[in-house]
C-alpha positions as CSV (number, residue, x, y, z in Angstrom):
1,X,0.0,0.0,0.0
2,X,2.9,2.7,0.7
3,X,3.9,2.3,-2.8
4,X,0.1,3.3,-3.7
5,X,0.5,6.1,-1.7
6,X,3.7,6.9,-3.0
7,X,2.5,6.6,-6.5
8,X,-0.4,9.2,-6.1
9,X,1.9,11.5,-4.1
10,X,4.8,11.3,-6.8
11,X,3.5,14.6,-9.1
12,X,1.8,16.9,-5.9
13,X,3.1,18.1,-2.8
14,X,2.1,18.1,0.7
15,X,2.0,21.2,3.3
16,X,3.2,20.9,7.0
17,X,1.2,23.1,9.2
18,X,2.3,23.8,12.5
19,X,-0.7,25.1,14.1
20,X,0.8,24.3,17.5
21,X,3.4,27.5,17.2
22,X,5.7,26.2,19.3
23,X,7.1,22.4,17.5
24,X,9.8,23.8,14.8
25,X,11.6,20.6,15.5
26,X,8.8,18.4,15.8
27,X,7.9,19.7,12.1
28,X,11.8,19.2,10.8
29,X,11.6,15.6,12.4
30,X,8.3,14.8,10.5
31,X,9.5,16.2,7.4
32,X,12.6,14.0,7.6
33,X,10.7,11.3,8.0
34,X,8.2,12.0,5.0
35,X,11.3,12.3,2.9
36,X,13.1,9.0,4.0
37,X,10.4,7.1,4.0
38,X,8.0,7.7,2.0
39,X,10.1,9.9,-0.8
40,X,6.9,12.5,-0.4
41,X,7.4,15.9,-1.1
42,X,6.7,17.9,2.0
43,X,7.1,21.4,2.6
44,X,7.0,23.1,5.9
45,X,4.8,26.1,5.8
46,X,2.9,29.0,8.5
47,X,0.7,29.1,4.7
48,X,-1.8,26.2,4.1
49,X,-1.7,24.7,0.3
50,X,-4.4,22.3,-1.3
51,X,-2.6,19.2,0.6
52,X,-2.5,20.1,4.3
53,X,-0.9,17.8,7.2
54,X,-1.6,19.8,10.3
55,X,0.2,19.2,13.6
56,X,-2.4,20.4,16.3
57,X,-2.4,19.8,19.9
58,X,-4.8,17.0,21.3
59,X,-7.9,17.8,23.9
60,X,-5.9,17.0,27.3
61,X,-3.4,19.7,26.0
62,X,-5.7,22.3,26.0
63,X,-7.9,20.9,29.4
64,X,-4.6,21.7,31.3
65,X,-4.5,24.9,33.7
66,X,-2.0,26.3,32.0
67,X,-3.4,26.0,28.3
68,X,-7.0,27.2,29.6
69,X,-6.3,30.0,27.7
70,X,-5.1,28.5,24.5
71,X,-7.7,28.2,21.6
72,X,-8.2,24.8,19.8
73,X,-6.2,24.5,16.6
74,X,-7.9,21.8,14.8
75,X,-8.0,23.2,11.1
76,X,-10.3,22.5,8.6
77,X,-11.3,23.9,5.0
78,X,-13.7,24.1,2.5
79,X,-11.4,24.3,-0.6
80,X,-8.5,22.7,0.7
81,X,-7.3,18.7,1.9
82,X,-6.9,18.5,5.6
83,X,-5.7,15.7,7.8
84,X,-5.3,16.9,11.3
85,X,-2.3,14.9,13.8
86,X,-2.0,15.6,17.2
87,X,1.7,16.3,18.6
88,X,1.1,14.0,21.1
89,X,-0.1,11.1,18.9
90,X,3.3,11.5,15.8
91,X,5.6,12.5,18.3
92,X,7.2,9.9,21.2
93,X,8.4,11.9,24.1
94,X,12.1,11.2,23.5
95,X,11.4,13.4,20.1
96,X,11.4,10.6,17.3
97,X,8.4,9.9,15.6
98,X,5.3,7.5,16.1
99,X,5.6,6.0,12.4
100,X,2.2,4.3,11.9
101,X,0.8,7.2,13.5
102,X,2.3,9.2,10.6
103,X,1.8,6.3,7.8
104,X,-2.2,6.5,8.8
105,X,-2.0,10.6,8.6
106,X,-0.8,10.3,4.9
107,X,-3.3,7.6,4.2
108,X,-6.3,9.7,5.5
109,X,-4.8,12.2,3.6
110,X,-4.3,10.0,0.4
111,X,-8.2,9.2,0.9
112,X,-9.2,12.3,1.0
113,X,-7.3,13.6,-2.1
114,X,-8.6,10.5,-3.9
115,X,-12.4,11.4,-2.7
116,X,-12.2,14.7,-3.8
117,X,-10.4,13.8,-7.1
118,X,-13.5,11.3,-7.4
119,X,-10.9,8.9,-9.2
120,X,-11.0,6.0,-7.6
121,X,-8.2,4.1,-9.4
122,X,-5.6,4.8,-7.0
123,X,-7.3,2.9,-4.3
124,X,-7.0,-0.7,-6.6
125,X,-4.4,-2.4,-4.4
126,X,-5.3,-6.0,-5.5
127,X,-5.3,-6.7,-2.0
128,X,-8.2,-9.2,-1.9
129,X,-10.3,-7.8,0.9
130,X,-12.0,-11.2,0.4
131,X,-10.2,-12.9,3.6
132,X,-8.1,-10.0,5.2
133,X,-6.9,-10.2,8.5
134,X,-4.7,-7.3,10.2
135,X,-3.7,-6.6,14.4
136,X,-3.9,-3.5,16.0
137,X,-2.0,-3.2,19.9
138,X,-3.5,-0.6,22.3
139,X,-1.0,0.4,24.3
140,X,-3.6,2.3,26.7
141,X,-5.2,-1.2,27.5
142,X,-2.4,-3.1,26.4
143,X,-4.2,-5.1,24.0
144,X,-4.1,-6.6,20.5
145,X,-7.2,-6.7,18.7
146,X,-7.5,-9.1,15.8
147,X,-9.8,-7.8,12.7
148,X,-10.3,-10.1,10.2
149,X,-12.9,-9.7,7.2
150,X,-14.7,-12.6,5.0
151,X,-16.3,-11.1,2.1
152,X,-19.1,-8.7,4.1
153,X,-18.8,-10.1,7.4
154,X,-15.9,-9.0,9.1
155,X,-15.0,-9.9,13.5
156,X,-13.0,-8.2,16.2
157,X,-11.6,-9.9,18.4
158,X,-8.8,-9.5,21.5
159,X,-5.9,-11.6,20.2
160,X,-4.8,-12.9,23.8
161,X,-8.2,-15.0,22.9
162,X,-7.4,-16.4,20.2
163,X,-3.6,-17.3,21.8
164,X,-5.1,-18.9,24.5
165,X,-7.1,-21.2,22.2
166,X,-4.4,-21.9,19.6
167,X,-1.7,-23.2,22.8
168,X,-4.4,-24.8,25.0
C-alpha cells in the first residue's frame, strides 16, 4: 500500500502546518521522515496549500490549567485537503516519531485527495479484501485486537483470545 500512496503523491506536494506554534523541531523531524520514507514531497509552511498535514495539539493539552487560555487548533477547510495529527499522537516523548501514526495521517490524507479527485483508481491495491486479516496493539489497554474480514462479514476480536485457544 505505501507504494500506492507513493505513486499518487509522486506529481503533488504536501504542506506541514504547525498550528501548535511552538514544535519547529517536531515539524523538521516529521518532514525527515516523509522524505526518508516515504520519498513525499513535504514542505513546511505557516501558509496552508491544497494538501495540508496539520500538527495540532490533542484535547488533554488544552484541558490543562496552563493552556486554559489556548484556543483549539484543529483546522479544517472548504477548498482545501486537511488531515489533522495531534503532537502528542506522531511524536514519542524522546522526540522521534510515532511511524504508523504518521503512515495513517498520509493515508487519510491520500483518501481524501482521492475522494475529492472522485478517481478511484488509485485505491485498486489488488489486495483481496475477500479474507483479510490485520492486528492492531492498544497500548492504553495493552491489548491486540485481531480484525479479520470474509467477504461482508468482518470480526474483532482480542488476540490474547485467540492465543489462549491456539496453545491450550
Amino acid at each position: 500500500m505505501l507504494k500506492q500512496i507513493q505513486k499518487f503523491w509522486q506529481d503533488k506536494e504536501i504542506t506541514l502546518l504547525d498550528r501548535t506554534q511552538e514544535n519547529s523541531s517536531a515539524i523538521k523531524t516529521i518532514s525527515d521522515f516523509f522524505e526518508q520514507n516515504l520519498s513525499t514531497k513535504i514542505t513546511s509552511s505557516q501558509k496552508s496549500s491544497h494538501y495540508n498535514l496539520v500538527l495540532i495539539h490533542d484535547l488533554d493539552y488544552y484541558a490543562k490549567e496552563d493552556n486554559k487560555d489556548k484556543t483549539d487548533a484543529y483546522y479544517s477547510s472548504q477548498t482545501e485537503v486537511v488531515q489533522n495529527m495531534t503532537v502528542e499522537g506522531v511524536m514519542h516523548k524522546s522526540g522521534t516519531v510515532v511511524k504508523s501514526a504518521l503512515v495513517n495521517a498520509v493515508k487519510e490524507l491520500t483518501i481524501k485527495a482521492i475522494l475529492e479527485s472522485e478517481d478511484f483508481s488509485p485505491l485498486n491495491t489488488e489486495i483481496n479484501l475477500d479474507d483479510f486479516i490485520f492486528y492492531k496493539y492498544y497500548p492504553e489497554s495493552n491489548q491486540t485486537l485481531e480484525f479479520t474480514s470474509h467477504e461482508t462479514n468482518f470480526k474483532i476480536q482480542p488476540l490474547l483470545l485467540i492465543m489462549t485457544i491456539l496453545f491450550s
